[in-house]
GUNUTI-635462 format. One record per residue: x, y, z of N, C-alpha, C in turn; residue number from 0. Coordinates in Angstrom, 1 decimal, decimal comma, always signed. Layout:
// GUNUTI-635462
<site><n_east>X</n_east><n_north>Y</n_north><n_up>Z</n_up><ca_east>X</ca_east><ca_north>Y</ca_north><ca_up>Z</ca_up><c_east>X</c_east><c_north>Y</c_north><c_up>Z</c_up><nr>NUM</nr></site>
...
***
This chain:
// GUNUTI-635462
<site><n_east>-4,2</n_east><n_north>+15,2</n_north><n_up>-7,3</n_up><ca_east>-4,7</ca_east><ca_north>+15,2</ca_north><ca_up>-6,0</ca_up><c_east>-5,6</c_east><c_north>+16,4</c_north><c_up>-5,8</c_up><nr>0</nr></site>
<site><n_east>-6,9</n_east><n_north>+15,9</n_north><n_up>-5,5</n_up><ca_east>-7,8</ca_east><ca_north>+17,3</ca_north><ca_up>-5,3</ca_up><c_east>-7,1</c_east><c_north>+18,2</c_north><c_up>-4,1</c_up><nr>1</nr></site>
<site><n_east>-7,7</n_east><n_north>+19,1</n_north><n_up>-3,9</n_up><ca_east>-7,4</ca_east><ca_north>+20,4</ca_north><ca_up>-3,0</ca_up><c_east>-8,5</c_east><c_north>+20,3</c_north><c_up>-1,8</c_up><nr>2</nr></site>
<site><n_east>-7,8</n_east><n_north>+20,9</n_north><n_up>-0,4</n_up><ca_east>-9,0</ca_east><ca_north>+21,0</ca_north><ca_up>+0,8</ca_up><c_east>-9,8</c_east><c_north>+21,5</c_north><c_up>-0,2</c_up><nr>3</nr></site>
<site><n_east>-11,2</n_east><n_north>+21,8</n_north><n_up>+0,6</n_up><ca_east>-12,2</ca_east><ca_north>+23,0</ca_north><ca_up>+0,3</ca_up><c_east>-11,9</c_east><c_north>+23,9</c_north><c_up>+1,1</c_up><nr>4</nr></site>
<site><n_east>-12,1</n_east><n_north>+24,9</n_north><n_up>+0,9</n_up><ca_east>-12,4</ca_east><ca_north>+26,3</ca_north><ca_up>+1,4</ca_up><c_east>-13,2</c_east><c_north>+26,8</c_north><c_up>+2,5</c_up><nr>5</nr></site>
<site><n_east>-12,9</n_east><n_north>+27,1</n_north><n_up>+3,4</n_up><ca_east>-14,7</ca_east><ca_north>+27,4</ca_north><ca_up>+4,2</ca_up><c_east>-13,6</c_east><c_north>+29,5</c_north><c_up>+4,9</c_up><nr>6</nr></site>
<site><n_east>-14,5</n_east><n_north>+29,3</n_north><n_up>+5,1</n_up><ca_east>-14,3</ca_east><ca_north>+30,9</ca_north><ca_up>+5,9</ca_up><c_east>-14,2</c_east><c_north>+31,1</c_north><c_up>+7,8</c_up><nr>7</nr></site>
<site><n_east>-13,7</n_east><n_north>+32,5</n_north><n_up>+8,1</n_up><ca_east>-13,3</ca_east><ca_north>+32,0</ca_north><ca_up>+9,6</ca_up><c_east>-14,3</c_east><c_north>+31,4</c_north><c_up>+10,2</c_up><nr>8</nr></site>
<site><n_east>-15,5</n_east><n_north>+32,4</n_north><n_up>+9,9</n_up><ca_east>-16,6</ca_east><ca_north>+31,7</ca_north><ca_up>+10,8</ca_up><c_east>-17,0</c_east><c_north>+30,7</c_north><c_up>+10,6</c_up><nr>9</nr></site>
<site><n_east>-16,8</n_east><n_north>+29,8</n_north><n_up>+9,7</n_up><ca_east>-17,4</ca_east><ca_north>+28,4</ca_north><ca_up>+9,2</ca_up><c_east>-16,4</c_east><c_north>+27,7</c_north><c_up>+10,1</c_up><nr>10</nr></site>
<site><n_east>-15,1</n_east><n_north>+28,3</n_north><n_up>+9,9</n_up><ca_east>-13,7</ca_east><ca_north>+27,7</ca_north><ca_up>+11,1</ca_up><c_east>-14,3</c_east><c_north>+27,4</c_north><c_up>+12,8</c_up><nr>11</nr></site>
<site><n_east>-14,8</n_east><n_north>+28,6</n_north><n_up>+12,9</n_up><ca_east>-15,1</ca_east><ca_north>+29,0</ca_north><ca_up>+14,2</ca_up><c_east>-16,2</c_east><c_north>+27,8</c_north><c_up>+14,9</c_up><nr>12</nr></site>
<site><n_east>-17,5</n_east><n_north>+27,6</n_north><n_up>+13,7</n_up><ca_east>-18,4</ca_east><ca_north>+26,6</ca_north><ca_up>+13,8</ca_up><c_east>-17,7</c_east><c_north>+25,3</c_north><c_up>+13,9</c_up><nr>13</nr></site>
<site><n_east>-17,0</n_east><n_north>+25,3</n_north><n_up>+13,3</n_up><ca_east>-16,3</ca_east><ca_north>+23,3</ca_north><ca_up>+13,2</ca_up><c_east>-15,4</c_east><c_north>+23,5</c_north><c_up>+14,7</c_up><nr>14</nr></site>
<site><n_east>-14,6</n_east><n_north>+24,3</n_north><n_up>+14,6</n_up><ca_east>-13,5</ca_east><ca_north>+24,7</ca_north><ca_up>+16,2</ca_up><c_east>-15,4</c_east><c_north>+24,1</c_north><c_up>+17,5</c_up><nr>15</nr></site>
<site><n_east>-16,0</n_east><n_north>+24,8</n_north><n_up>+17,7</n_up><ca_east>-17,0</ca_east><ca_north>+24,3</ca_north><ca_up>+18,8</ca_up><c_east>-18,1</c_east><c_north>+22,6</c_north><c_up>+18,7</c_up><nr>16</nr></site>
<site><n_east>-17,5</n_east><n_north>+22,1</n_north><n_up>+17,2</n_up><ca_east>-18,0</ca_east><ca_north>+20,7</ca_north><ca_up>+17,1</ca_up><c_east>-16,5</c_east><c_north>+19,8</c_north><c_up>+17,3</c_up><nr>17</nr></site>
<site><n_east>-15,5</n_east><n_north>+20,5</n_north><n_up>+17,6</n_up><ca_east>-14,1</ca_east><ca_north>+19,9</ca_north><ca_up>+17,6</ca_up><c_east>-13,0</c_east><c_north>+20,0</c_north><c_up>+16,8</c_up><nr>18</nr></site>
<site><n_east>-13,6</n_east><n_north>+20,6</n_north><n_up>+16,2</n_up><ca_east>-12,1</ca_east><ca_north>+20,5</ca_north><ca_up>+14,6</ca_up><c_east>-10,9</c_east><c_north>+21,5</c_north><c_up>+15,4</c_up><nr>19</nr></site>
<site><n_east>-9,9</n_east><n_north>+21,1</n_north><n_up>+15,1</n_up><ca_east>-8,8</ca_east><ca_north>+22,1</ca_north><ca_up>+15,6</ca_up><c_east>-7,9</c_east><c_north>+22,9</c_north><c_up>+14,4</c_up><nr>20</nr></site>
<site><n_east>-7,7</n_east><n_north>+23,9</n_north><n_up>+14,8</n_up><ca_east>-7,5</ca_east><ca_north>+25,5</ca_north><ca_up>+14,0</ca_up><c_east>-6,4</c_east><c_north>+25,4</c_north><c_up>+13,8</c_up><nr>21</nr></site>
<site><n_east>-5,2</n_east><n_north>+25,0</n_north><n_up>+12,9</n_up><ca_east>-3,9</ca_east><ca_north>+25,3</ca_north><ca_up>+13,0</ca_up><c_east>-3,2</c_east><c_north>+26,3</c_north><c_up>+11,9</c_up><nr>22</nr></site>
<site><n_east>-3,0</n_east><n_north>+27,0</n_north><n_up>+12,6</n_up><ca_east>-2,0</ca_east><ca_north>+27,8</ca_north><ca_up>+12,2</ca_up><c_east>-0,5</c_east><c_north>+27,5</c_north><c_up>+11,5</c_up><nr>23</nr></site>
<site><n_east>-0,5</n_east><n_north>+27,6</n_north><n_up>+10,2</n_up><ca_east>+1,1</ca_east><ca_north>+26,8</ca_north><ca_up>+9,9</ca_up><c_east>+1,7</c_east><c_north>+28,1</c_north><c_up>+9,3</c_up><nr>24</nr></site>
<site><n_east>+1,6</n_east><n_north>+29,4</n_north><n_up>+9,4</n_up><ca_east>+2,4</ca_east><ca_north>+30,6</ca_north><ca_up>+9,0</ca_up><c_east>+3,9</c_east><c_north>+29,8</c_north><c_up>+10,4</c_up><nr>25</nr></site>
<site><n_east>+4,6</n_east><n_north>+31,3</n_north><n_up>+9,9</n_up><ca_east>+5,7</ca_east><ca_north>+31,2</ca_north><ca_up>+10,7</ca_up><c_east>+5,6</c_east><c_north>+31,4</c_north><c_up>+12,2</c_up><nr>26</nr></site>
<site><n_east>+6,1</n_east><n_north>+31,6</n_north><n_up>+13,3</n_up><ca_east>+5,9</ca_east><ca_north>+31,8</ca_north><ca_up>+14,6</ca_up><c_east>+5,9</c_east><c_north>+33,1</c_north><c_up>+14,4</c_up><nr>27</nr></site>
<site><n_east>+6,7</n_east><n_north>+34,1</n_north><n_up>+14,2</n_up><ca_east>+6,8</ca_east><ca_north>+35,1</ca_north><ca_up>+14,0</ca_up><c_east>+5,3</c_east><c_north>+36,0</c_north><c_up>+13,7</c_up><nr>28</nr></site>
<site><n_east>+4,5</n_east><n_north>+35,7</n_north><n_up>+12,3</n_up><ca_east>+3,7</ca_east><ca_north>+36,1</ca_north><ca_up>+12,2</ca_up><c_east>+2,3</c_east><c_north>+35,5</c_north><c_up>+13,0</c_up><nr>29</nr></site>
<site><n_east>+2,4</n_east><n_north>+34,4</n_north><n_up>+13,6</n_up><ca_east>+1,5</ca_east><ca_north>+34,2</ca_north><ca_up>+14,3</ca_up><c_east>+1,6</c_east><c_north>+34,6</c_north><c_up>+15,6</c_up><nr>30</nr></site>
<site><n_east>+2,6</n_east><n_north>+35,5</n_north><n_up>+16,1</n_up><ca_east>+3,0</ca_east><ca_north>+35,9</ca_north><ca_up>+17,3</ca_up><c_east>+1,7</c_east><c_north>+37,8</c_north><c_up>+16,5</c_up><nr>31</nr></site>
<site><n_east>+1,7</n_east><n_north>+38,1</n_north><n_up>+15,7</n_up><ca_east>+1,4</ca_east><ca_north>+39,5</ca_north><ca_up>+15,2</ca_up><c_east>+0,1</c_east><c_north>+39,2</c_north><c_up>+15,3</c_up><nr>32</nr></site>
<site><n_east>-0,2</n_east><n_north>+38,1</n_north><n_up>+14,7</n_up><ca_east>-1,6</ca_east><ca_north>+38,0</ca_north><ca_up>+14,7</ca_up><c_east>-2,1</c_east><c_north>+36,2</c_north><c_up>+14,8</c_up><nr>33</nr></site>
<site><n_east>-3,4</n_east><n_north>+36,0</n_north><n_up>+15,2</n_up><ca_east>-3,7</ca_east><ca_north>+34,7</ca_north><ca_up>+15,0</ca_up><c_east>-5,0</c_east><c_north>+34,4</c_north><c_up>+14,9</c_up><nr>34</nr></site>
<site><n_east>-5,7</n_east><n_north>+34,0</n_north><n_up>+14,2</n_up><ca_east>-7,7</ca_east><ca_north>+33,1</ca_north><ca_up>+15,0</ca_up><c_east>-7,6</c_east><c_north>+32,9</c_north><c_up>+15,8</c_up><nr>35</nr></site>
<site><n_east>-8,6</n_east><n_north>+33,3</n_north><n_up>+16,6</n_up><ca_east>-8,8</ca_east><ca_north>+32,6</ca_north><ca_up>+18,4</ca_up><c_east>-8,9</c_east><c_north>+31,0</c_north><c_up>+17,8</c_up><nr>36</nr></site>
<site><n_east>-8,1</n_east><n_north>+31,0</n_north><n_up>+18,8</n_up><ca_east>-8,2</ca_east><ca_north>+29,1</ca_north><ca_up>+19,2</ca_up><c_east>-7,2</c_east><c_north>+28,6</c_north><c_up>+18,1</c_up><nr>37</nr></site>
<site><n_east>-6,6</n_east><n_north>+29,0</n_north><n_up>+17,7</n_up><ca_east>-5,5</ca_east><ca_north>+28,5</ca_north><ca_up>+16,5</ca_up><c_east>-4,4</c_east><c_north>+28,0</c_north><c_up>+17,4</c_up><nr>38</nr></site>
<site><n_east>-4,0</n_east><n_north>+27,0</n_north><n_up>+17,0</n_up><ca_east>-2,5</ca_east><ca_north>+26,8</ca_north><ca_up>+17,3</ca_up><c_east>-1,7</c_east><c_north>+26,2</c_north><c_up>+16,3</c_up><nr>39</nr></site>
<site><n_east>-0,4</n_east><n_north>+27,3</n_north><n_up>+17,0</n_up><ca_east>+0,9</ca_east><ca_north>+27,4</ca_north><ca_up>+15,6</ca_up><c_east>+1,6</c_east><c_north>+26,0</c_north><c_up>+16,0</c_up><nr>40</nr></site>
<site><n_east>+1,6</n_east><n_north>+25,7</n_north><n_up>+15,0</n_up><ca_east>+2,1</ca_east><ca_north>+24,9</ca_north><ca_up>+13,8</ca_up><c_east>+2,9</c_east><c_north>+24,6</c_north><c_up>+12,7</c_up><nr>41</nr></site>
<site><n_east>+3,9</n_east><n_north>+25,1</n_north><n_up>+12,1</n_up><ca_east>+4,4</ca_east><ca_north>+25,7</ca_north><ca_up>+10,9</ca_up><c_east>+4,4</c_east><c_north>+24,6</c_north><c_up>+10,1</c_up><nr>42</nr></site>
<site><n_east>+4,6</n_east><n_north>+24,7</n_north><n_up>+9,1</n_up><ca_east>+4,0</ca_east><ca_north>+23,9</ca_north><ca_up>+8,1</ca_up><c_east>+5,6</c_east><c_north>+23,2</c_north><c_up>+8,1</c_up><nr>43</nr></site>
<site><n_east>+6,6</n_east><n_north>+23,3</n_north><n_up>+8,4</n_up><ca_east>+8,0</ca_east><ca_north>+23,4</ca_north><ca_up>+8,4</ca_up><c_east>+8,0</c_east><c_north>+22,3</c_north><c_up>+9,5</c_up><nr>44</nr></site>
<site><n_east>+7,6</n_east><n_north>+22,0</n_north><n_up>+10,3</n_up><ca_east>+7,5</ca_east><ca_north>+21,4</ca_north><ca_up>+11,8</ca_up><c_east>+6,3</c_east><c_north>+20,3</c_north><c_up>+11,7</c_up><nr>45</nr></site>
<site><n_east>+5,7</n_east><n_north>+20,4</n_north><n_up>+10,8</n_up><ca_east>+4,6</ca_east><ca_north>+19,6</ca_north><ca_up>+10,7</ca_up><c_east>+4,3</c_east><c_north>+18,1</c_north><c_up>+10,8</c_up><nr>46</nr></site>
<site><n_east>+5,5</n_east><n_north>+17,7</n_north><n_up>+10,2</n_up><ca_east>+5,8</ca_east><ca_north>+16,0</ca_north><ca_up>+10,0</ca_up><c_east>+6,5</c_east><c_north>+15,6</c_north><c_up>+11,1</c_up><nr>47</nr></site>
<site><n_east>+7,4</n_east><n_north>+16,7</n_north><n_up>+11,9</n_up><ca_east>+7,8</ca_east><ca_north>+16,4</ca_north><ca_up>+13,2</ca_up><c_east>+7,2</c_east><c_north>+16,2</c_north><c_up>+14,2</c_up><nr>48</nr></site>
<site><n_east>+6,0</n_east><n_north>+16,8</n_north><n_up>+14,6</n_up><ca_east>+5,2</ca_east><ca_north>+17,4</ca_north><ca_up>+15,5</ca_up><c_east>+3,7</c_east><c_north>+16,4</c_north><c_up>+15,3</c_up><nr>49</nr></site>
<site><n_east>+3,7</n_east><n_north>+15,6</n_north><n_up>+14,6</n_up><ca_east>+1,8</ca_east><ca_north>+15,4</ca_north><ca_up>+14,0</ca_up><c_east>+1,5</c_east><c_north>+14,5</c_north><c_up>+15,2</c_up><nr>50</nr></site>
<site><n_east>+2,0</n_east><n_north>+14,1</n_north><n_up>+16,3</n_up><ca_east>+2,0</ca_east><ca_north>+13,4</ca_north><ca_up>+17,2</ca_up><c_east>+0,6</c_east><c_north>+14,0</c_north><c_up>+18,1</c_up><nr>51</nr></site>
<site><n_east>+0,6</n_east><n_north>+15,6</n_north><n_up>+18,0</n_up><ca_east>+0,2</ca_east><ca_north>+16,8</ca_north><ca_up>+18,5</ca_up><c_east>-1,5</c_east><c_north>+17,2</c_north><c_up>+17,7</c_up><nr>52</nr></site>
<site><n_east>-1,4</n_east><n_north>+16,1</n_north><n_up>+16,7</n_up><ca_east>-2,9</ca_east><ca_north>+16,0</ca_north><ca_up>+15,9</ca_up><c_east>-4,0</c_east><c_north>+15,7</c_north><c_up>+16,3</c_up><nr>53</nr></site>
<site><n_east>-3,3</n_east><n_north>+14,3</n_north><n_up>+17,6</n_up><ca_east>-4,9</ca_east><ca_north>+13,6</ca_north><ca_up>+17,2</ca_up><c_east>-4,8</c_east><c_north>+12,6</c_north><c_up>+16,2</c_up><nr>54</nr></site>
<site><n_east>-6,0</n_east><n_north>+11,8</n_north><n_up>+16,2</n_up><ca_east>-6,4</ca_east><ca_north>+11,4</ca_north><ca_up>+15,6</ca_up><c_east>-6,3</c_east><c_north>+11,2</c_north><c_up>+14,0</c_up><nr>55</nr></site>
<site><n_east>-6,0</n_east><n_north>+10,3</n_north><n_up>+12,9</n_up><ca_east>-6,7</ca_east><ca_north>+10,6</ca_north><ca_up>+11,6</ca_up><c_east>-7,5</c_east><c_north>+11,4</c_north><c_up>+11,2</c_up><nr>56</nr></site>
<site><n_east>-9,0</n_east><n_north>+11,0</n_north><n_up>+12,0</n_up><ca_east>-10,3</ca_east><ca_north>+11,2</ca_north><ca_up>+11,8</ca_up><c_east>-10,2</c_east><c_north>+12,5</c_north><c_up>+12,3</c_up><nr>57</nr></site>
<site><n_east>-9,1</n_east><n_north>+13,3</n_north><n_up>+13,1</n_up><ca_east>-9,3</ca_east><ca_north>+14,9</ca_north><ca_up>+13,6</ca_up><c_east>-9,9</c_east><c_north>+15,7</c_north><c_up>+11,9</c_up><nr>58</nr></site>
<site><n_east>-10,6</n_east><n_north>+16,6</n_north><n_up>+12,4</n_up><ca_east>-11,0</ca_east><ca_north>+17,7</ca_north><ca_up>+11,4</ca_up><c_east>-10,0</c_east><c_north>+18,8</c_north><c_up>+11,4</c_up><nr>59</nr></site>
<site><n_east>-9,2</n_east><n_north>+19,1</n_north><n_up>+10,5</n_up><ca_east>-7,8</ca_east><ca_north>+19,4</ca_north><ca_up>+10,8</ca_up><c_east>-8,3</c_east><c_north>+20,9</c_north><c_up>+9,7</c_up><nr>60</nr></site>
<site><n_east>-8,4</n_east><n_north>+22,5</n_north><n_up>+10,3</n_up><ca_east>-8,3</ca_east><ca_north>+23,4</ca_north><ca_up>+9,8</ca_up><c_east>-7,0</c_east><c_north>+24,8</c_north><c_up>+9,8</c_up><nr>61</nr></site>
<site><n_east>-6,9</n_east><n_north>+24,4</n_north><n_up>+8,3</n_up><ca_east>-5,6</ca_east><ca_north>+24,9</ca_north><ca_up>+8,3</ca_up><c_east>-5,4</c_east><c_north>+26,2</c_north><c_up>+7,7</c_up><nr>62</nr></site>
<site><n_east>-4,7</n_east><n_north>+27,0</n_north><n_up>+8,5</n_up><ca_east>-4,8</ca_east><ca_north>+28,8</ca_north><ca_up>+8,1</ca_up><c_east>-3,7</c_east><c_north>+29,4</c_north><c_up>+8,1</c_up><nr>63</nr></site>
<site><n_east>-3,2</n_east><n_north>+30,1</n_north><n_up>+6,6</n_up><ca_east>-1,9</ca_east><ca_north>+30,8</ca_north><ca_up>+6,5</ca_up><c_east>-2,5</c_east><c_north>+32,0</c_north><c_up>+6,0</c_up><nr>64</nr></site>
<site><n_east>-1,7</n_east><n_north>+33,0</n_north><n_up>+5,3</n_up><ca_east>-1,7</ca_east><ca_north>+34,6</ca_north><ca_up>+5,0</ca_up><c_east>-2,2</c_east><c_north>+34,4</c_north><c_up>+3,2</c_up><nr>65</nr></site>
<site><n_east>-2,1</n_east><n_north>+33,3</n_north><n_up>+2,6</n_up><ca_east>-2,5</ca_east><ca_north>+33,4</ca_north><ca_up>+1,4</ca_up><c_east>-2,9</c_east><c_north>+32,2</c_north><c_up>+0,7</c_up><nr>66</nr></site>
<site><n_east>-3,1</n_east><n_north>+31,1</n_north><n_up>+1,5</n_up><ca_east>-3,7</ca_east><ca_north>+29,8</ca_north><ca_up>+0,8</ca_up><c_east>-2,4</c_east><c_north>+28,5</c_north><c_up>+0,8</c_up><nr>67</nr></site>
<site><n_east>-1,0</n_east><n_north>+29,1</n_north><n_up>+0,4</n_up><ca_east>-0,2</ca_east><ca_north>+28,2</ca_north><ca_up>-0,2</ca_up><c_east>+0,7</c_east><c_north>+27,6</c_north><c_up>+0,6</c_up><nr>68</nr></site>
<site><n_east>+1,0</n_east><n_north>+27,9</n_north><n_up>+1,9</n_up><ca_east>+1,5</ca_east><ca_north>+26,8</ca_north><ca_up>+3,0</ca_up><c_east>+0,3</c_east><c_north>+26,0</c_north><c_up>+3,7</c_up><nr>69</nr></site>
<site><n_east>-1,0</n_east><n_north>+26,6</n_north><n_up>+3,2</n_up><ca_east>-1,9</ca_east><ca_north>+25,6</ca_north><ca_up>+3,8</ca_up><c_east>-2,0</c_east><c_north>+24,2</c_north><c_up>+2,9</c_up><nr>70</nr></site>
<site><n_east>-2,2</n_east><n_north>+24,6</n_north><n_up>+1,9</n_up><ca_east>-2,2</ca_east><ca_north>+23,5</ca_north><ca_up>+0,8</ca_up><c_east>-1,0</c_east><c_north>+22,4</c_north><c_up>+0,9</c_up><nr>71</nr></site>
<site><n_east>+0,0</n_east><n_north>+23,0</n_north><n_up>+0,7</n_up><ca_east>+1,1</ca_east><ca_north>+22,3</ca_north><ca_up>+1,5</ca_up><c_east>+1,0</c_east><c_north>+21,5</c_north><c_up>+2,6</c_up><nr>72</nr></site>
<site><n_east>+0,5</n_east><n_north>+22,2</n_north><n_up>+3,9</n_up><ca_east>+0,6</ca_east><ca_north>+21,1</ca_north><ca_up>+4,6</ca_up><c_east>-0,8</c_east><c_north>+20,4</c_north><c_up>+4,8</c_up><nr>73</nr></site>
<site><n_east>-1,9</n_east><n_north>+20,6</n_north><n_up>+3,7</n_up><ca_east>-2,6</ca_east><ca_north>+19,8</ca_north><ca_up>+3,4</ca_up><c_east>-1,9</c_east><c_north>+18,2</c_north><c_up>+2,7</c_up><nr>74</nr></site>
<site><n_east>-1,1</n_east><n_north>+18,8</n_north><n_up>+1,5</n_up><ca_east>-0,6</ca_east><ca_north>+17,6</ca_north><ca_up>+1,4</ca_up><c_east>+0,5</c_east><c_north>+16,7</c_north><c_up>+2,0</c_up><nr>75</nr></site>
<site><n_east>+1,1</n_east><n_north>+17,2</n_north><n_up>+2,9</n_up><ca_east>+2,0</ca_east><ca_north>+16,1</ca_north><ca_up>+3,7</ca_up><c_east>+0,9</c_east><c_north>+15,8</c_north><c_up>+4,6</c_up><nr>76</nr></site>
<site><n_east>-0,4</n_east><n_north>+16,3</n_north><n_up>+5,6</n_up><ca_east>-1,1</ca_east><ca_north>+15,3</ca_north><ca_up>+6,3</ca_up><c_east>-1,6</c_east><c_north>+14,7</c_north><c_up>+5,5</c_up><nr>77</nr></site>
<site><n_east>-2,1</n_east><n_north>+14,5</n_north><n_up>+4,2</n_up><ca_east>-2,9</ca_east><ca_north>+13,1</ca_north><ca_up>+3,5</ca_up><c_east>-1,4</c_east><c_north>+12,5</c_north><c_up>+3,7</c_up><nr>78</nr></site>
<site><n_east>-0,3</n_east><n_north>+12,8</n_north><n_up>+3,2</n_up><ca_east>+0,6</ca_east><ca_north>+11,3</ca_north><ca_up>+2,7</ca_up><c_east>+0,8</c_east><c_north>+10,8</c_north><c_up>+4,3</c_up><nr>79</nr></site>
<site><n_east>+0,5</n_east><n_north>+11,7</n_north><n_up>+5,5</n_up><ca_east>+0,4</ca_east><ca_north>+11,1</ca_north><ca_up>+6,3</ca_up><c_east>-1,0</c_east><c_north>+9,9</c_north><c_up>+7,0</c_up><nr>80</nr></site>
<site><n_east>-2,3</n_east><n_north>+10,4</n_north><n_up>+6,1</n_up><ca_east>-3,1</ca_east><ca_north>+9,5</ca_north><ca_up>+6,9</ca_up><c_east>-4,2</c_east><c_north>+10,3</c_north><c_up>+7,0</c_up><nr>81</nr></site>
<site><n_east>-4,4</n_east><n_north>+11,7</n_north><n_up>+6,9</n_up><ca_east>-5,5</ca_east><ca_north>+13,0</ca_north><ca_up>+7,4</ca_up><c_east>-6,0</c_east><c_north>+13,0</c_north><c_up>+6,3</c_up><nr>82</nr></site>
<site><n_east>-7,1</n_east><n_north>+13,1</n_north><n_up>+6,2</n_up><ca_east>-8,5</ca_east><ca_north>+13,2</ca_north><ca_up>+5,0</ca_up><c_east>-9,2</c_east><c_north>+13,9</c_north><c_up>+5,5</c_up><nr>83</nr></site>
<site><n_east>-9,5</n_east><n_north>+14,6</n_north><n_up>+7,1</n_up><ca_east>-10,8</ca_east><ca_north>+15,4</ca_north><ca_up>+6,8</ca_up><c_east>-10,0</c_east><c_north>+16,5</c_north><c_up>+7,1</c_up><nr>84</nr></site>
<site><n_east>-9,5</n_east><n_north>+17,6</n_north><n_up>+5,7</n_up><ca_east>-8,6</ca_east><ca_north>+18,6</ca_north><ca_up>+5,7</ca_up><c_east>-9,4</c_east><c_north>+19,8</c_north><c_up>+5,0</c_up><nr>85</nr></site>
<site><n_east>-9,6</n_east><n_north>+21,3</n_north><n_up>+5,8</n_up><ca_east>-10,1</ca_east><ca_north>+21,9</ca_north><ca_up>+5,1</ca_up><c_east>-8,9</c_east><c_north>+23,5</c_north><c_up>+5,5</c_up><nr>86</nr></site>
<site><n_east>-8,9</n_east><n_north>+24,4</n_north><n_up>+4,1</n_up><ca_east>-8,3</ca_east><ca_north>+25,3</ca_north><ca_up>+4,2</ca_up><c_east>-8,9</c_east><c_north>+26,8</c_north><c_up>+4,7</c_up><nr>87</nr></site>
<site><n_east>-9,0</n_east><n_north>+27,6</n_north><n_up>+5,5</n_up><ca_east>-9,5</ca_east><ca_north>+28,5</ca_north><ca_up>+6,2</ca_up><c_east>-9,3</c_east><c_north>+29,8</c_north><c_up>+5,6</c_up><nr>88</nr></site>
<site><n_east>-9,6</n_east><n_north>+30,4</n_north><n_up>+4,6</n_up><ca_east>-9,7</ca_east><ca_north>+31,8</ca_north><ca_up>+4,6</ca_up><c_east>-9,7</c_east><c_north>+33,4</c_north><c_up>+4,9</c_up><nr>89</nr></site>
<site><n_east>-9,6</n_east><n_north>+34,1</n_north><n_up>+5,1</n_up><ca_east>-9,6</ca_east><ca_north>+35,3</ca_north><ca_up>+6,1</ca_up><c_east>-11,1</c_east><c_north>+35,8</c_north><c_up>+5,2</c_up><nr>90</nr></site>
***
């Protein structure tokens, strides 16, 4: 299974004002310390519960953790869910 692509915050920032929504899948905890404007938490943990809260298939779904590897993750539970336009967000 290929991997999102990569884009950076401000490339995030760009897609967030064409519509893409920013989610945050760290823990609450750490998203309470810090977050991207316009993010919403999400935990990658809560994710299959909650995807009601997506939107769309077709949402542009950007996803931002502390080091790449809960994003990827819950890159792949939204494909087995149905989400294809998935990209992972960088600091």
């Amino acid at each position: 299974m290929t991997k999102a692509p990569l884009i950076t915050l401000i490339q995030a920032q760009e897609r967030q004002e064409r519509g893409a929504l920013l989610l945050d899948v760290r823990s609450p905890e750490e998203y309470q310390e810090w977050h991207p404007a316009g993010s919403v938490s999400l935990p990658v943990e809560r994710l299959a519960d909650e995807i009601g809260r997506l939107g769309g298939r077709n949402q542009a779904l950007l996803l931002f953790c502390s080091t790449g590897g809960r994003s990827q993750m819950a890159a792949q539970v939204l494909r087995r869910l149905g989400y294809h336009n998935l990209y992972i967000v960088r600091k």
